[in-house]
C-alpha positions as CSV (number, residue, x, y, z in Angstrom):
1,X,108.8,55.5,-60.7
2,X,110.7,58.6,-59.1
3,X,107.0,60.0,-58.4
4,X,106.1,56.5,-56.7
5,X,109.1,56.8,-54.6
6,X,108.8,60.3,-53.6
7,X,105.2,59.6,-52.7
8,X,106.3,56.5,-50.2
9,X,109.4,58.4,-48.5
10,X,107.0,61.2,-47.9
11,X,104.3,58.6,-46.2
12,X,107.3,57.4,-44.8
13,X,108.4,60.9,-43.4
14,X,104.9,61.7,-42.0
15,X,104.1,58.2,-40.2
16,X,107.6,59.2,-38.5
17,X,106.3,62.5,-37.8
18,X,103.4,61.6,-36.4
19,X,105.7,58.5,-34.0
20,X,107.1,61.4,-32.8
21,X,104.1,63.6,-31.9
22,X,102.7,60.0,-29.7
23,X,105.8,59.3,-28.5
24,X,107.2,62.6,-27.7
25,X,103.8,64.7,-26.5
26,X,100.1,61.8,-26.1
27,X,102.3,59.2,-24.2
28,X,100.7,59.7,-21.3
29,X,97.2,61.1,-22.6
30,X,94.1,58.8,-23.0
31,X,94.8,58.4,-26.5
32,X,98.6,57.6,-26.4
33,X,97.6,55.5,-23.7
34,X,95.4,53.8,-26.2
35,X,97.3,53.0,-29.1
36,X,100.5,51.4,-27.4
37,X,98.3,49.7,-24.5
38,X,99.8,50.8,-21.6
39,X,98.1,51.7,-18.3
40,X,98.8,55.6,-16.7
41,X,101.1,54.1,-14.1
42,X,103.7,52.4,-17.1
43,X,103.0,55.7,-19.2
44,X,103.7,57.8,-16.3
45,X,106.8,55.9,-15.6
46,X,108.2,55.3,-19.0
47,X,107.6,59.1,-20.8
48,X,110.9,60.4,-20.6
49,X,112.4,57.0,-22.5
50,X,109.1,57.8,-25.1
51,X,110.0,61.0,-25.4
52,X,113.6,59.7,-26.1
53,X,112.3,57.7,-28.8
54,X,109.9,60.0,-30.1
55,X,113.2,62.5,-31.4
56,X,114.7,59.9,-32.5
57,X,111.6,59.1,-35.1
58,X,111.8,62.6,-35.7
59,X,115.3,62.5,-36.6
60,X,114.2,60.2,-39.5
61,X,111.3,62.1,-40.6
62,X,113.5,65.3,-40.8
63,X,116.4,63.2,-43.0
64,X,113.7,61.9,-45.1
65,X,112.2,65.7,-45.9
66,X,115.9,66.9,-46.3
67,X,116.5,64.0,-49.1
68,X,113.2,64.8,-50.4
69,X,114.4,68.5,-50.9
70,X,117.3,68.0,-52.6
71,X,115.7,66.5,-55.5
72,X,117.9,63.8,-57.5
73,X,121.0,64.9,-55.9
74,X,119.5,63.3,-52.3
75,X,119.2,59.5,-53.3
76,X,121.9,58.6,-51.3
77,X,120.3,60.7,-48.8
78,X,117.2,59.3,-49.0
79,X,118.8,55.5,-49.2
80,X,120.6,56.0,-45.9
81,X,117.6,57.5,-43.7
82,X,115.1,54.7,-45.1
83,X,117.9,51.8,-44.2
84,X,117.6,53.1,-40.8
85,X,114.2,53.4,-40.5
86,X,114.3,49.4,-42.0
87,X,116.6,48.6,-39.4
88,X,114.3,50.4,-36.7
89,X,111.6,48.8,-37.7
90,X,112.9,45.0,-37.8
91,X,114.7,45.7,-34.4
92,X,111.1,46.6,-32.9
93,X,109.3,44.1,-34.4
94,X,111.6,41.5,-33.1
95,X,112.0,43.2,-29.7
96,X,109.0,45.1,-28.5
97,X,105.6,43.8,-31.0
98,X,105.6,42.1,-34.2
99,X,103.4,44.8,-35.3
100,X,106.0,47.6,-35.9
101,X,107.5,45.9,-38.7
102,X,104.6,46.4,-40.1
103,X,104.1,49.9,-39.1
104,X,107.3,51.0,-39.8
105,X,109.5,48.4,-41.8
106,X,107.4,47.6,-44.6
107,X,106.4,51.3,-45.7
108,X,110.6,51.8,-45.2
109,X,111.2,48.5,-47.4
110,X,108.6,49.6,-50.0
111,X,110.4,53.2,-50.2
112,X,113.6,51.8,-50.4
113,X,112.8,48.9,-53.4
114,X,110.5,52.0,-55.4
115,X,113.7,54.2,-54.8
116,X,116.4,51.8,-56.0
117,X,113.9,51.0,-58.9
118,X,113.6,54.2,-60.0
């Protein structure tokens, strides 16, 4: 079960990597543009708050690899960074589009129930 765990925080880690790569640097480019539906004027307007964003989905991509890295001593680790991306997740599906709790919550909840199972 440890290996099922560690294989979701690490999905977990890289879909946060890769928020923070749309959010922080294809915002505003065509393909950015494209996945979050906005038009160049909102995108134009909006990219420093992305940006904003973007580290902060970074921040819990970077606290998932460290938890990953310390092995068994980094559970608790590991817990805390997937409660927040949880939290995230539900916050922005209930604020911004039901779809980021699917995006982002769910893989978080399925880490965080193989984790605590393990």
């Amino acid at each position: 079960m440890t290996m099922a765990a560690n294989i979701a925080i690490t999905i977990v880690a890289l879909l946060h990597a890769y928020f923070l790569v749309l959010e922080m640097f294809l915002w505003d480019k065509p393909f950015g543009r494209r996945i979050f539906k906005t038009t160049p004027e909102f995108a134009a307007a909006s990219k420093a708050l992305a940006a904003n964003q973007g580290l902060y989905n970074g921040f819990l991509a970077a606290g998932l690899v460290w938890g990953l890295a310390l092995g068994t001593p980094g559970v608790d680790v590991k817990v805390f960074f997937l409660a927040c991306v949880v939290v995230a997740g539900l916050f922005g599906g209930a604020t911004v589009n039901r779809n980021i709790m699917f995006v982002q919550a769910v893989p978080g909840i399925i880490g965080l129930a193989l984790l605590l199972a393990s």
